[in-house]
C-alpha positions, -999 to +999 in steps of 0.1 A: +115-062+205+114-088+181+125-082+141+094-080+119+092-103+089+099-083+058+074-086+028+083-082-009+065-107-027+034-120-036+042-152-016+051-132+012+016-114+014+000-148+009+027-163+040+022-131+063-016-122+057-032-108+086+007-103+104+024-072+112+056-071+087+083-046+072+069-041+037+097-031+012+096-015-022+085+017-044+063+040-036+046+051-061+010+076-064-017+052-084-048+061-105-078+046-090-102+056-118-126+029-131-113+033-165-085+055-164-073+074-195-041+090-200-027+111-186-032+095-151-057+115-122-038+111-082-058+120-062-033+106-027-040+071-033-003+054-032+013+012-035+040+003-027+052-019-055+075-051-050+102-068-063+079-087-080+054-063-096+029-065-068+013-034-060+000-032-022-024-003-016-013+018+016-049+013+036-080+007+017-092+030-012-123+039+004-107+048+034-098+084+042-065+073+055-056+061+018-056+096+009-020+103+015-005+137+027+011+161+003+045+160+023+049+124+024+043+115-014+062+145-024+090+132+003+089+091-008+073+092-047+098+072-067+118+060-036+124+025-023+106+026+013+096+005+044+064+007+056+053-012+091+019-021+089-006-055+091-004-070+057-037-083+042-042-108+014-070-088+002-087-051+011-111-052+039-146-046+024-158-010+034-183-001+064-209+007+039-219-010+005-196-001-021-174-009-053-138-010-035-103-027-051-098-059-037-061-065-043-032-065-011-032-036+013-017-029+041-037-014+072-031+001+091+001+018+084+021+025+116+052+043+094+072+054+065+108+053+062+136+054+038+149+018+032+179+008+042 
């Protein structure tokens, strides 16, 4: 099986858009409040953030799957991870009218692991 391109920049997501890739950096539980107020409300919505400062959404916040389990933000929060998954530019819209973040994602998200 051939390697898969790893992404950790914002010129990476805008390169592998649409492609499945290795994405690399922090995970890290986000507030997805409107206007969110200290201190911050997680809820299971986690990015993984890049060398860079990019933050890429793991699936779409209006997605069930972006709700992440209990085990694995307790087992990755803080950590430097890989995550296999098809890399989007921007979120897919949702099924249904409504207000959804339209920063990177990744969707859908095959695995989690410890980076190397």
């Amino acid at each position: 099986m051939a390697e898969l391109p790893r992404c950790e920049t914002l010129r990476d997501i805008q390169t592998l858009s649409g492609r499945r890739v290795l994405l690399v950096g922090i995970y890290q539980q986000v507030d997805m409040r409107m206007r969110p107020k200290p201190p911050p409300v997680y809820r299971g919505h986690v990015a993984v953030t890049l060398i860079d400062g990019t933050q890429v959404l793991l699936e779409p916040n209006w997605s069930q799957a972006a709700i992440r389990s209990p085990e694995e933000r307790e087992n990755h929060e803080g950590r430097r991870v890989e995550v296999t998954g098809i890399i989007h530019e921007e979120s897919p819209a949702p099924p249904e009218m409504a207000a959804y973040t339209t920063g990177p994602v990744l969707s859908p998200v095959e695995r989690i692991q410890p980076a190397q």
